[in-house]
C-alpha positions in Angstrom: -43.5 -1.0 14.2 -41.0 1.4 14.2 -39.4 2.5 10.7 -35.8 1.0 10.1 -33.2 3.9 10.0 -30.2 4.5 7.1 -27.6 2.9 9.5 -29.7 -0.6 10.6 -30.7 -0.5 6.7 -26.9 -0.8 5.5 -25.4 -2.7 8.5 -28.4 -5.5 7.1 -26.7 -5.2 3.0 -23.5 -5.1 4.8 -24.0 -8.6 6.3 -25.9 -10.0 3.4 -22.4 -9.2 1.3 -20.4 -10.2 3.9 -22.0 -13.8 4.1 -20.9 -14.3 0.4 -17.8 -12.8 0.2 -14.2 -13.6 2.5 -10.8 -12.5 1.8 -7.9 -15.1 1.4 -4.3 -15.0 1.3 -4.4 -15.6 -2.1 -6.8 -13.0 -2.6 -7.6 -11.0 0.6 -10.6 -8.6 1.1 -10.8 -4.8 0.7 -13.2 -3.4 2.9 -14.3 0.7 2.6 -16.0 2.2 5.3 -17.0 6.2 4.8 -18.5 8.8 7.1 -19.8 11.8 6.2 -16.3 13.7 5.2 -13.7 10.9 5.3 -13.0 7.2 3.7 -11.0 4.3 5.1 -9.9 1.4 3.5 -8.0 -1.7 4.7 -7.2 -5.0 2.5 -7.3 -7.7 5.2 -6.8 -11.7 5.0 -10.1 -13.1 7.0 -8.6 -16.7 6.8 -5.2 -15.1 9.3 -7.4 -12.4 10.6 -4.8 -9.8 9.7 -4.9 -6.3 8.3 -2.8 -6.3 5.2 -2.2 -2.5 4.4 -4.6 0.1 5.1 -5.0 3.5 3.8 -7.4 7.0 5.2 -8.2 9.9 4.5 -7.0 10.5 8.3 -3.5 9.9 7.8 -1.1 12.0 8.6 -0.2 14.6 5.7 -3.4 13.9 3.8 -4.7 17.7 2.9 -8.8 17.6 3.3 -8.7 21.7 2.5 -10.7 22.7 -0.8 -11.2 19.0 -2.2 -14.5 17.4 -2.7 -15.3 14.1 -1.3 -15.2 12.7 -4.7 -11.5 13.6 -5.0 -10.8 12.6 -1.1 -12.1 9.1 -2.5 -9.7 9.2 -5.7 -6.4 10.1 -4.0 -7.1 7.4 -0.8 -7.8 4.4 -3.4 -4.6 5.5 -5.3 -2.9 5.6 -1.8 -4.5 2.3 -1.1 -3.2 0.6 -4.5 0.6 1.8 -4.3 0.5 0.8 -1.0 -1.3 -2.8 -2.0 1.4 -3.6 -4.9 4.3 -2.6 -2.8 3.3 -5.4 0.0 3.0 -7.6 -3.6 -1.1 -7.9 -3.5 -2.7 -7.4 -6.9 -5.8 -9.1 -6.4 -8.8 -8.6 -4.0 -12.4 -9.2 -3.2 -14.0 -5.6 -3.0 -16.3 -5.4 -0.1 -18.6 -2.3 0.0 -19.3 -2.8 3.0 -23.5 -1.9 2.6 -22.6 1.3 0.7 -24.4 1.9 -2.3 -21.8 0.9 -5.2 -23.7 3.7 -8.0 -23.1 6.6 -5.2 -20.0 8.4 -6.2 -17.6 8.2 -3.6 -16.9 4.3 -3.6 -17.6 4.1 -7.5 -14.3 6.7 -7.7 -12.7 4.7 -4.7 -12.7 1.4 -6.5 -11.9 3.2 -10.0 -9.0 4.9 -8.8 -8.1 2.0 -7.2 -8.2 -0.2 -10.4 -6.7 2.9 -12.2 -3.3 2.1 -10.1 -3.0 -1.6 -10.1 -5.5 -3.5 -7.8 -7.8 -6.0 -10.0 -11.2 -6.7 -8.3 
């Protein structure tokens, strides 16, 4: 039997969390998904199936040069939570999507994120 791989591993925790877990209008869902050098976030209502506000570290005027990934995460859950109040969402369900939450990156992601007015 062939040894599971980091990818087929997570997508497996991703769909145990998602089984539990759905985002409302009331209280929608804030997925993360990260890569090797970039995050992406988007708050979306399951019940409508619509993406709320999103925020990347792909967007346009977002400066990558000389920052850590630990400070890429910071500044796009700050972008994500100004974004999130101005459409008037304060709560959310935090979905990790399969990531690891003790890793750094989406422990600083949901910090910052909290830090600037989101309550998960």
């Amino acid at each position: 039997m062939p040894k599971a791989d980091k990818e087929t591993i997570r997508n497996k925790r991703a769909f145990r969390i998602r089984k539990k877990i759905s985002g409302t209008a009331e209280k929608p869902r804030l997925s993360v998904y990260r890569s090797n050098t970039n995050i992406l976030a988007q708050i979306i209502d399951d019940a409508a199936q619509k993406t709320l506000c999103a925020a990347s570290s792909y967007e346009k005027g977002f400066v990558t040069e000389g920052k850590t990934k630990v400070d890429i995460s910071k500044e796009v859950g700050k972008m994500l939570a100004e974004k999130a109040v101005a459409c008037g969402i304060k709560t959310v369900v935090f979905d990790r999507n399969g990531y690891l939450y003790k890793g750094a990156r989406i422990k600083c992601f949901a910090d910052a994120a909290r830090e600037n007015g989101l309550e998960f």
